[in-house]
N, C-alpha and C positions, 0 to 999 in steps of 0.2 A: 366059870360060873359065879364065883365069887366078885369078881371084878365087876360083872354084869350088874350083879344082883347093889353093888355098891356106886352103880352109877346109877340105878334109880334109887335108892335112896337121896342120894345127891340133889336129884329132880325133884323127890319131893318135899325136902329139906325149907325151903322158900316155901311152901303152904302151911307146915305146921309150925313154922318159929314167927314167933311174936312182937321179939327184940326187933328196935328199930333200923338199928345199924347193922345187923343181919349178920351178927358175929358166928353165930352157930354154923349156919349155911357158908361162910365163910370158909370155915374153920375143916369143917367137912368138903367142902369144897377143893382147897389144895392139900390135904392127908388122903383123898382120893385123887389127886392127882397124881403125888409126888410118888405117893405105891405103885401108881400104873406105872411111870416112868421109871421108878426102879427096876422093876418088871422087865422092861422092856431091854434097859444098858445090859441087864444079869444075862438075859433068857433071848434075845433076839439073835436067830442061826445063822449063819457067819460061815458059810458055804464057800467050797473052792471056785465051782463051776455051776453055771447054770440047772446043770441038769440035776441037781443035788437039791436044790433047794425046793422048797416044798411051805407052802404057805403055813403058815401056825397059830396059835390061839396067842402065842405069843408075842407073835408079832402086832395084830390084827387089834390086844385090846390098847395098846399107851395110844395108839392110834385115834382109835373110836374113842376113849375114854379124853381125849384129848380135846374131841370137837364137842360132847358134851358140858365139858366142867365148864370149857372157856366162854360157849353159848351161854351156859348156866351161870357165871359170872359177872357176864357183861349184863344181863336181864336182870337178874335176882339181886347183885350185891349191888355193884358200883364201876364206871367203866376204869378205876384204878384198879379194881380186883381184877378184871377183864384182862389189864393189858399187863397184870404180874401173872397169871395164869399164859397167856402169849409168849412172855419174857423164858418163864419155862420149857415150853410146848417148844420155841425155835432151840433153845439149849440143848433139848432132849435131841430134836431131828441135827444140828448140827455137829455133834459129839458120838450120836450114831454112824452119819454116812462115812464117816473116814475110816470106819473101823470095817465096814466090808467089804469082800474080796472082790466081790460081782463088778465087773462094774455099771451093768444096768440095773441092778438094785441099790447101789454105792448113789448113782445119779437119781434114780425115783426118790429117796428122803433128801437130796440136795433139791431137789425142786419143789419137795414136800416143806424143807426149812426154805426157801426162797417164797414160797405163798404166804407162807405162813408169819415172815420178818415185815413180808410187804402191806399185811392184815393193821400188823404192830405199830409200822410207824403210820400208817392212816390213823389209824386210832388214840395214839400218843400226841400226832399232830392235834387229833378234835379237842381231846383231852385239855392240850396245853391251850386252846384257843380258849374252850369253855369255863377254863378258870383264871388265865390274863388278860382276855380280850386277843384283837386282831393283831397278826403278827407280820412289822412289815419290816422291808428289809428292801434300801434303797428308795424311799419314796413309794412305793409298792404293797399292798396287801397282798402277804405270799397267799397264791391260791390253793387246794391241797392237789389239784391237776398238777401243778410245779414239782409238790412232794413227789408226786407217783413217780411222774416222768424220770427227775432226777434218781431215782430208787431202782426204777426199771434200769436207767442206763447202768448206774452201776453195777449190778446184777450181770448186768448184759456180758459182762467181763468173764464171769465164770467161763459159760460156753466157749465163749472165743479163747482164752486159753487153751483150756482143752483140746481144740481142735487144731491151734498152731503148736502143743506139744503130740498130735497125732493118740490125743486119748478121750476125742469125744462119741457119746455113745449114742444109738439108735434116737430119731428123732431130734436129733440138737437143731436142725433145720424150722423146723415146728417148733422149740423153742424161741430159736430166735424170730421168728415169724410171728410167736405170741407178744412177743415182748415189746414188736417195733409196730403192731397194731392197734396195742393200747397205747401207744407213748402218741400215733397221732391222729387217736381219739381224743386224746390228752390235750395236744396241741390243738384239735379243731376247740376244744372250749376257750383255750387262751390265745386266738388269732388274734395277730396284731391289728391293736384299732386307738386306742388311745398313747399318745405319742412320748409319754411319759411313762408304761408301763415298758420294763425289758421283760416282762414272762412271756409273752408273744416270741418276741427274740430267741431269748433262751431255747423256748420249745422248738424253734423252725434248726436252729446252729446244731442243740443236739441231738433231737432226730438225726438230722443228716447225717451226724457224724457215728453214731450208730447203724446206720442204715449202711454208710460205705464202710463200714469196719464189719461190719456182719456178712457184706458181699466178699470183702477183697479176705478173710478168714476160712469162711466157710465154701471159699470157692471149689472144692472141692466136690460139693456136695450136691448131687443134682438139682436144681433150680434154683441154686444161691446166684444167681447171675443175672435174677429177676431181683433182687431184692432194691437194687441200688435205684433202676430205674423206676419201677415202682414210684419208689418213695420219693423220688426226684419228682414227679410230675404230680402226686400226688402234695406236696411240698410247696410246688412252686404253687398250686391252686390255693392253700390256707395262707399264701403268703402275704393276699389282698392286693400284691403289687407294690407291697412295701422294698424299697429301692437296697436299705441294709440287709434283711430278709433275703433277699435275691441274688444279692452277692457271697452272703455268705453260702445259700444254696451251690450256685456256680461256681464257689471255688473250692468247696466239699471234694462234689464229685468230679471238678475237673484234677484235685490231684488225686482221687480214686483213681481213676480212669489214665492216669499219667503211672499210675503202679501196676496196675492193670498189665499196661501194656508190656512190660517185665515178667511178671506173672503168670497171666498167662499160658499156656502149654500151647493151645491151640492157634497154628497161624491166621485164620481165617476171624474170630474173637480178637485176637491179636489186633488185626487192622483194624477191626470195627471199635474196639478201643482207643487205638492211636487216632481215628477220625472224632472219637467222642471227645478227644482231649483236646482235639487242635478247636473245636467248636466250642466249647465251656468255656476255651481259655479267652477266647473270642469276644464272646458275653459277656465274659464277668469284664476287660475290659474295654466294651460299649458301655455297662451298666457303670462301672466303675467312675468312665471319663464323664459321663453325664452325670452322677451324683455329686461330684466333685467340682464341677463346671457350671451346669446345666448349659451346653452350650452346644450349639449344633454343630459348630466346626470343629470346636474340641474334640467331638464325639468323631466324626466322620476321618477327623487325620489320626483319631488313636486307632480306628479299624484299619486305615489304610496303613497307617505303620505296624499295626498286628501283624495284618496281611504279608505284606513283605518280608516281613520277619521269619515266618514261617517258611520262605523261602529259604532263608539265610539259617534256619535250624535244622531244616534239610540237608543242608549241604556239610553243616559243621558232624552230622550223626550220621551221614553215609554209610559208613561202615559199621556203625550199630544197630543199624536199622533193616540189612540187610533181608531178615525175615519176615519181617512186618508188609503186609499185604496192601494194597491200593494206594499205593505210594502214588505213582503218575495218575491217578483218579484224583487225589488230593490237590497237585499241580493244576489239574483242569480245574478243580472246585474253586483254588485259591484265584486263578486267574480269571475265572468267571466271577467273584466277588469282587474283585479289583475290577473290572469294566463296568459293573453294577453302579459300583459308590459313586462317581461322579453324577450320574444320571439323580440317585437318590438326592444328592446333596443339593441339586438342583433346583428340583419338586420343595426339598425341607424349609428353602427361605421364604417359599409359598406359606408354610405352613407355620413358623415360627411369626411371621409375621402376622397373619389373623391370629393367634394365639396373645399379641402384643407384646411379643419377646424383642430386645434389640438382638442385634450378633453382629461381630465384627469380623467377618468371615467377606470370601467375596470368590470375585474373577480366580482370586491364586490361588483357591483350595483345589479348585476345580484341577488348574493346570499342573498345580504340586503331585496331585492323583494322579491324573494322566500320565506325568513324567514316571512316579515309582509305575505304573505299570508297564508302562516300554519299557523301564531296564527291570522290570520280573519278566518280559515275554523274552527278553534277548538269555537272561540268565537260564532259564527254563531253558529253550532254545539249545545252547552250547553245554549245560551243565546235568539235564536231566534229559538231554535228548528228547525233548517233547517236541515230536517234530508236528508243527501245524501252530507252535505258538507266537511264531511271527503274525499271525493272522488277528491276534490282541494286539500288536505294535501298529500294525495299520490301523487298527482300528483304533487307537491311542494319538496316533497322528494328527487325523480327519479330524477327532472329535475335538482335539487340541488346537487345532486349527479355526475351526468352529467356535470354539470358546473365548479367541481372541477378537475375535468379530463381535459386530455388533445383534447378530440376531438372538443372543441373551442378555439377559440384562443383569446386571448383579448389584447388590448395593457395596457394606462393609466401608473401610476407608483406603485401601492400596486395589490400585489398578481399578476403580469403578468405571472408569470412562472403558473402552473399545479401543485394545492395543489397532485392530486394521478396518478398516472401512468395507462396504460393501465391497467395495472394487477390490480393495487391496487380498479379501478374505477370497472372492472368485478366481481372483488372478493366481496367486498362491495356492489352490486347489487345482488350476490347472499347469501349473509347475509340478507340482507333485505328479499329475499325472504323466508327464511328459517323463520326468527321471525316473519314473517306473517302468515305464516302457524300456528307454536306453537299458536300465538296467537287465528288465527283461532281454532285449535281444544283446547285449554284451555278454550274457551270460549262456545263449543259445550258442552263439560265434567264439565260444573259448571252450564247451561242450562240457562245462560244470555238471556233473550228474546232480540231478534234483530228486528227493524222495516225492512220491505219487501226489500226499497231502500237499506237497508247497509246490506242487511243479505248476501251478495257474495262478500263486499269490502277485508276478508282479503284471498278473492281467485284473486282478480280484481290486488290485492297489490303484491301479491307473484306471480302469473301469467304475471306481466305487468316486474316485479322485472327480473325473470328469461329470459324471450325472450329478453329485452335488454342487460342484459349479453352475451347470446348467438350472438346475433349481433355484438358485440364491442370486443368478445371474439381473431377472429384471431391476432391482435398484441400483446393478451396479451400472457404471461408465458402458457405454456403448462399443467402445474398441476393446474390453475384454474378450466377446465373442468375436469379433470380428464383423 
């Protein structure tokens, strides 16, 4: 009652005092604080177990007496009294919570002192702006979205402790879910737009890195396994398309997603992981070779040596990989991306050239392509058993075959010309189809067992052989056909 009765006094303190500098209300102001808070360290119960505790009048007033004085400070005195009344108020909450047993009462004044620090440096920030001016830092006016953010992430550390020492309590999910919501609220006001500011930067590198440190901690925890995604897409949209932004997005989560896959418990999450990682890693270098380049070939032989790659990290993790799910889904994905790219690369000189870009790319991107994917269909092939993946090397053939003729046109400066001619491109197509066949029936006459998928590839090879010849056939020479 007493307590009560002296925090309206406090309130009306600021109407009867006269002094300008408000020393009275001052004065009264923290001698009612500093009692409550005595109050509180003395008298506040300190229970074994939940069921023991019992809310109290002593708990309840440093509390309530806490949001009054410091309200009544920042209004009535000056936002220096404000933010030494704060300075106290986090003292009190974080010199309390270590002392009780609960530990969901232990963590309610740790999130009561984490509001209440967060209140502090907002305010200390205004504080220090409104009496040195703007405060910049790298060329930059720090904005107070910067503050929060960086505030928040640090923060963000408590939880996650906690819960990789196996001592976080009810709700830490909800915590961190508060924490990574406002950080890119935070970030939508500092999107990257002027090319000289990094707080766009900052905000997008550490969200992210928040966002996967709260997934790959909290994984435990039902619906931490949304978190990362989320933010990732949510992330890449503030990121405006900023080419640094995107990278660092992409290589967040693809080493999240690279732990993950370790991590993990569940095989089925497991693979879906290991696919997220082989794709991020993907991205970040397409993004990577084109920021560094800006070149189209650059870009398309760093995808197709990604590609391959990941054939060759296959083979090198065999044995550690054994649990990990959609492994030969992965094979089929990688070697349908490697058929793709040349075609893409094709279409891009179209495109780079109305854009008014040079490139020194050409005919040998193409065939360099083609060639890593016939030795990925053969590896696939003999090494991961994908039976059916000879049917990318035929198809790696023709189109390489195709590529040295003259029915594309390429610019760059090696190989521009048409390594074979109309004829020579016909003729050569119906060679192919001819030792497809031989090989087909040499293979019938020695009674090679063929699995069901490849038992018609050397009809698929010499059938696909001869109808493009007959397509390409009118400019060639007349004795091709016969």
């Amino acid at each position: 009652m007493f307590g009560a009765g002296g925090a309206l006094v406090v309130i009306g303190l600021p109407v009867v005092e006269t002094s300008p500098d408000h020393s009275l209300t001052a004065a009264g102001l923290f001698l009612q604080l500093a009692a409550a808070l005595a109050i509180g360290v003395m008298m506040v119960p300190r229970p074994a177990n939940e069921r023991d505790w019992v809310a109290t009048a002593w708990e309840a007033l440093p509390l309530g007496v806490s949001v009054v004085t410091a309200a009544a400070a920042f209004q009535a005195v000056s936002q220096r009294a404000g933010n030494l009344s704060l300075v106290l108020v986090v003292a009190y909450l974080m010199v309390t919570a270590p002392r009780l047993r609960i530990r969901q009462h232990r963590w309610t004044y740790w999130w009561l002192g984490r509001a209440a620090a967060t209140v502090l440096v907002l305010t200390a920030f205004h504080q220090l702006r409104a009496e040195n001016g703007a405060l910049f830092f790298a060329e930059a006016v720090v904005q107070p979205a910067t503050v929060l953010l960086t505030v928040l992430a640090l923060q963000l550390s408590l939880p996650l402790i906690a819960a990789a020492r196996r001592r976080a309590p009810r709700y830490v999910l909800a915590d961190a879910g508060a924490v990574l919501l406002v950080q890119l609220v935070c970030s939508a006001t500092l999107a990257p737009g002027d090319s000289t500011d990094w707080q766009g930067t900052w905000a997008i590198g550490l969200v992210a890195l928040c966002a996967a440190a709260a997934s790959y901690f909290l994984r435990s925890e039902p619906g931490a396994l949304w978190l990362a995604p989320a933010a990732s897409v949510l992330l890449l949209a503030l990121s405006g398309g900023g080419l640094l932004e995107v990278e660092l997005i992409l290589g967040v989560f693809a080493v999240y997603s690279t732990l993950m896959v370790v991590a993990e418990p569940q095989r089925i999450r497991k693979g879906w992981y290991f696919v997220a990682a082989r794709v991020l890693t993907a991205a970040l270098a397409l993004v990577l070779s084109y920021d560094l380049t800006a070149s189209p070939t650059v870009v398309s032989l760093t995808f197709a040596v990604v590609l391959a790659a990941q054939h060759a990290v296959r083979w090198i993790m065999r044995t550690r990989l054994t649990e990990v799910p959609f492994q030969q889904a992965a094979v089929w994905i990688t070697l349908a991306g490697q058929a793709l790219l040349p075609l893409a690369y094709i279409v891009g000189p179209g495109i780079t050239t109305a854009l008014g870009r040079d490139d020194d790319g050409g005919r040998w991107v193409v065939l360099l392509e083609l060639l890593m994917l016939l030795a990925s269909a053969v590896v696939a092939r003999k090494l991961f058993i994908a039976r059916g993946a000879l049917y990318f090397g035929v198809y790696a053939v023709l189109f390489g075959v195709l590529a040295l003729g003259p029915l594309v046109t390429f610019g760059g400066t090696f190989l521009v010309s048409p390594v074979l001619g109309h004829t020579g491109t016909a003729a050569t197509l119906l060679l192919l189809a001819v030792l497809a066949s031989f090989a087909g029936i040499m293979r019938r006459r020695r009674n090679v067992p063929v699995e069901d998928v490849e038992h018609w590839l050397w009809l698929v090879a010499a059938g696909l052989s001869g109808v493009i010849a007959v397509l390409i056939s009118p400019p060639a020479e007349d004795w091709v056909l016969g």
